[in-house]
C-alpha positions as CSV (number, residue, x, y, z in Angstrom):
1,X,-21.4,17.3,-13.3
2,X,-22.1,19.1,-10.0
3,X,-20.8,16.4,-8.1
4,X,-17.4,17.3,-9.0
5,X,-17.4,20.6,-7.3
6,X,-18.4,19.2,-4.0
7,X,-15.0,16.6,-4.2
8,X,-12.9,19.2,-5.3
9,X,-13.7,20.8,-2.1
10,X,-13.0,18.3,-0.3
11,X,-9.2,17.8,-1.6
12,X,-8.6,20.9,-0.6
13,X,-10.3,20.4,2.8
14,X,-8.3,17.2,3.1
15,X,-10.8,14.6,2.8
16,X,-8.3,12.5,0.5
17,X,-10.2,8.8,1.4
18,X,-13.3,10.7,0.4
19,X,-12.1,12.4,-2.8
20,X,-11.2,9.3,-3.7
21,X,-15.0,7.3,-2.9
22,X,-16.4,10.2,-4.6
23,X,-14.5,10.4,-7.5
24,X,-15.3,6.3,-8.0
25,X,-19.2,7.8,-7.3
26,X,-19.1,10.2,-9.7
27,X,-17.6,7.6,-12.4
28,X,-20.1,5.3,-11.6
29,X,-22.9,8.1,-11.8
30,X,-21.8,9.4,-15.6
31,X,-21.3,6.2,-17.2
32,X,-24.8,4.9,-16.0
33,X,-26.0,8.5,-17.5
34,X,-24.6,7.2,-20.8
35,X,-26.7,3.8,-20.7
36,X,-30.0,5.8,-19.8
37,X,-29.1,7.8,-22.7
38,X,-28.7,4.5,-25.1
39,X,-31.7,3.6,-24.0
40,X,-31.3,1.1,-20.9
41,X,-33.9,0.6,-18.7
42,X,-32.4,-0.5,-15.7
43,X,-28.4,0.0,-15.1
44,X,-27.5,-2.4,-11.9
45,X,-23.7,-2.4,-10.3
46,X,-20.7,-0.2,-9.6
47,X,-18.3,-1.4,-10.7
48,X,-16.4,1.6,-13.3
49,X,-14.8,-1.4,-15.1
50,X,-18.1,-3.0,-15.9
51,X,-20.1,0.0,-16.7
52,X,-17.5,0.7,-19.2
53,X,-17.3,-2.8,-20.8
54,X,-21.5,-1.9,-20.8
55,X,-20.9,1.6,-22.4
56,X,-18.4,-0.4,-24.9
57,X,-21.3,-2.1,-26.5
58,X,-22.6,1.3,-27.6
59,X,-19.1,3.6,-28.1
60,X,-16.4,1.5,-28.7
61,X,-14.0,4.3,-28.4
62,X,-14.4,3.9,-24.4
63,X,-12.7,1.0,-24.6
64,X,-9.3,3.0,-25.3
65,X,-9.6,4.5,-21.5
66,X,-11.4,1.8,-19.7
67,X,-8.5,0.3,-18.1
68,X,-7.1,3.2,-16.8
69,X,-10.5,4.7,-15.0
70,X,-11.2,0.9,-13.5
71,X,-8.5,2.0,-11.2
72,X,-11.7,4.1,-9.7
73,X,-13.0,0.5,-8.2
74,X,-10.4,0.0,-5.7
75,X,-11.6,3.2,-4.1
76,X,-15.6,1.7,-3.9
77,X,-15.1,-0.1,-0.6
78,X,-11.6,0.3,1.2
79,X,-12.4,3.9,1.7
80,X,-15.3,3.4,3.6
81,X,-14.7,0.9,5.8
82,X,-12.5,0.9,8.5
83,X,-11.7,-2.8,8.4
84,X,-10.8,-2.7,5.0
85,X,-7.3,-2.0,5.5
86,X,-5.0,-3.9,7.6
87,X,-3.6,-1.5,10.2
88,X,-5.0,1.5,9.5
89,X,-8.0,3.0,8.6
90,X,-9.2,5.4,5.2
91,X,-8.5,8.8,6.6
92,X,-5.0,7.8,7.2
93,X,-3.8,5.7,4.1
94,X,-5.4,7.8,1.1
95,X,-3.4,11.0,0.7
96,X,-3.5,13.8,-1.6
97,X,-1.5,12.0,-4.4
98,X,-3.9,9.2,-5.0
99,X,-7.0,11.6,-4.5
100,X,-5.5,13.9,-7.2
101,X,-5.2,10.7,-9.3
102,X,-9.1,9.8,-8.7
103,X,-10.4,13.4,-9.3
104,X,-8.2,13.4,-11.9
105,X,-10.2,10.1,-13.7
106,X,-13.5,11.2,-12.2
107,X,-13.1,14.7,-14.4
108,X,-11.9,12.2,-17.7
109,X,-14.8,10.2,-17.0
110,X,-17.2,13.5,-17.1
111,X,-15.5,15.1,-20.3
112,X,-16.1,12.0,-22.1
113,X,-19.9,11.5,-21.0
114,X,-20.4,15.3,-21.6
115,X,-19.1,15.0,-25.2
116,X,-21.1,11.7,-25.8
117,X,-24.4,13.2,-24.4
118,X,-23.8,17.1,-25.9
């Protein structure tokens, strides 16, 4: 997925609170790619941990990594916002560890999509 290139740009930019929203995005963008696939007409919701337990109705095997790449949904809002966090605002709190950790889920995400779609 393209979209991958343009957040591993930004890691090394510095952008960690936006690695980490995009990596959620791009997540959230290949899983609803596998529904389309399966045949879904309309794929609502952003939630990484509910478009897995959606995917799970059609591969199973998802279900082994689920729980580890619904970690991508605490990233959806408090990234964004700068009243999402007490004290302190994205661009300060997310550093390079946890935006490793989310490109790092993002790319799992994409491998698996990639070898369920060919």
């Amino acid at each position: 997925m393209r979209d991958l290139k343009w957040v591993r740009l930004l890691l090394v930019e510095g952008g960690f609170h936006l690695v980490c929203f995009l990596s959620q995005q791009v997540a959230e963008k290949a899983l609803k790619a596998v529904l389309y696939a399966q045949g879904e007409e309309m794929v609502l919701g952003h939630s990484v941990e509910r478009l897995c337990a959606q995917v799970s109705l059609h591969l199973p095997k998802i279900r082994e990594q689920a729980a580890r790449w619904a970690a991508l949904d605490g990233y959806y809002v408090t990234t964004r916002y700068p009243n999402s966090l007490p004290g302190s605002i994205p661009a300060r709190v997310y550093q390079k560890d946890a935006a490793q950790e989310a490109l790092s889920l993002a790319e799992e995400v994409v491998i698996f999509v990639e070898e369920q779609l060919g």
